[in-house]
N, C-alpha and C positions, 0 to 999 in steps of 0.2 A: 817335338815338331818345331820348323822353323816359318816363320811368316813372311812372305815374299809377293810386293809388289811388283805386279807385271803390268807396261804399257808400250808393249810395243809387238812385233811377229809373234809373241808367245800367248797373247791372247785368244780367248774360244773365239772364232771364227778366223783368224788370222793363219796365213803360210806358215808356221813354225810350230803352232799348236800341240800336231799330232809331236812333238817331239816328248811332251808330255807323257802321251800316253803309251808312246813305246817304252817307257821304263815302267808301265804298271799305274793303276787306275788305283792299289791298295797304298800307293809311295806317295801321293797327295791327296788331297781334299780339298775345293773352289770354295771360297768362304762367302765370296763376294764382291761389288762394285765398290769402288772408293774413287778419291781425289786427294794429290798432297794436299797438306796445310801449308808448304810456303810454295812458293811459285819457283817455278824453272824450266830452260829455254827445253824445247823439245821441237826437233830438225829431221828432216832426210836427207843424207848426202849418201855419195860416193855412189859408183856406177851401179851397185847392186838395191839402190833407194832404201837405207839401211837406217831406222829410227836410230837418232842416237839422242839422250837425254844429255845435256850437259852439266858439266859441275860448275853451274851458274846458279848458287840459291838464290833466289829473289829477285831473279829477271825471268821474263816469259809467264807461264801461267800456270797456275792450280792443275796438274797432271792429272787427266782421267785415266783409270787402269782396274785391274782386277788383284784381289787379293784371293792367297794359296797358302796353306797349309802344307811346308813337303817336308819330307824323312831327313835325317843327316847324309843320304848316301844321296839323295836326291840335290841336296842343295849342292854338293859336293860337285855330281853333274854341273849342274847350274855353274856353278864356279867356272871348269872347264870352258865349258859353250861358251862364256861370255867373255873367255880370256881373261879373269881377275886371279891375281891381281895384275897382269901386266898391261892391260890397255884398260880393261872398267873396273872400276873401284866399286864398293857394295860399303854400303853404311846403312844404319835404322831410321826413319824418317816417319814421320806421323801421318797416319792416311785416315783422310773423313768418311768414312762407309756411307755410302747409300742407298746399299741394299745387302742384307746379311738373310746367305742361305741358312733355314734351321731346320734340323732331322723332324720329323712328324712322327706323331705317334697315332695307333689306330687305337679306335674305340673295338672293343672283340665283337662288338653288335650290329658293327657298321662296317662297308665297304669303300666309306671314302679315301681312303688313305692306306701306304702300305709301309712298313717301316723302312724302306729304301727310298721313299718317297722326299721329297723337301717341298717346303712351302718357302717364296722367295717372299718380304715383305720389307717395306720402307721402314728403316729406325726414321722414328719421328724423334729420337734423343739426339742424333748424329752420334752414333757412335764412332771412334777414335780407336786406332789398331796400330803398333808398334811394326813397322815390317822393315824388311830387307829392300832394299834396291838399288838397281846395278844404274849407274852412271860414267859417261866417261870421262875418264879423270886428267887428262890435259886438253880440254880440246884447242884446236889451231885458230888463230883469227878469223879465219876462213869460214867456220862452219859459226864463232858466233854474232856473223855477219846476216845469217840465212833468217830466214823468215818461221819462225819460232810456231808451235801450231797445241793446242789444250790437251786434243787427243788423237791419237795415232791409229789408222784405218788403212790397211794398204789396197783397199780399192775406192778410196776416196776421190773426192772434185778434185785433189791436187795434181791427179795424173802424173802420181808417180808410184806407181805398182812393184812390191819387191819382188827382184830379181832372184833367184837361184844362184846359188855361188855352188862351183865345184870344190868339191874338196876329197886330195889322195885317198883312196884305202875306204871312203867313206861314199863317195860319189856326189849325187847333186842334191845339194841344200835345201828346200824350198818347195812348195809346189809351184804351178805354173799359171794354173787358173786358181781362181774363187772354189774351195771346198760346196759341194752342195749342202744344203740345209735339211 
């Protein structure tokens, strides 16, 4: 398995999400919340309001995002979708958990718990996770002009909602509203 920070449309609640789950629910496994350990600018530009992380270490802030467990054939997707290597680059970078899903187990005598179950719980250690994340790797002065943001919410205060992009053969990208809960 490979470890892959997400902070951006590919997060659980986010437009991009279900792309997850159309390759299979058995192809990954959600570990949990983190944050980088070093700081970088993280932006919305272009017409479709499209998070892009820059390959700026150590300007902007501690990234909030979610950490994933996916297959080689999964990451491999990932690859594609994100166009790396030809516009995002993917390197290993150190993410501070702060909250790590763990499987439960049931007692045979009880009905708290079911082994498909997880109990979510604060490492009070800050546990530290080696992952994958995709950045882009020349960005223009333009974008690292923009007003740089912790964590990435596409129906956030910022009033900039991601847009659907069309794409050939494939159709339109995105949902249009907020997924219901």
């Amino acid at each position: 398995m490979n470890r892959v920070f997400m902070y951006g449309t590919l997060k659980q609640g986010q437009p991009l999400h279900y792309v997850l789950s159309e390759v299979g629910q058995d192809r990954y496994k959600y570990v949990g919340k983190g944050y980088t350990s070093t700081k970088w600018p993280l932006v919305i530009s272009s017409e479709h309001n499209i998070p892009y992380l820059l390959d700026k270490e150590g300007d902007g802030y501690n990234i909030k995002g979610e950490v994933y467990d996916v297959d080689d054939d999964l990451l491999a997707h990932l690859d594609q979708f994100e166009c790396y290597p030809d516009v995002y680059g993917r390197r290993k970078v150190e993410i501070i958990m702060t909250t790590v899903e763990t499987d439960s187990t049931t007692d045979s005598n009880t009905n708290s718990k079911t082994d498909s179950e997880t109990d979510t719980r604060l490492d009070q250690e800050r546990t530290t996770m080696e992952c994958w994340m995709y950045y882009l790797s020349e960005p223009s002065p333009t974008l690292l002009e923009l007003e740089a943001m912790e964590e990435y919410d596409s129906y956030g205060s910022h009033g900039k909602p991601y847009k659907p992009i069309y794409v050939p053969d494939k159709g339109w990208i995105g949902e249009l509203t907020k997924p219901s809960s």
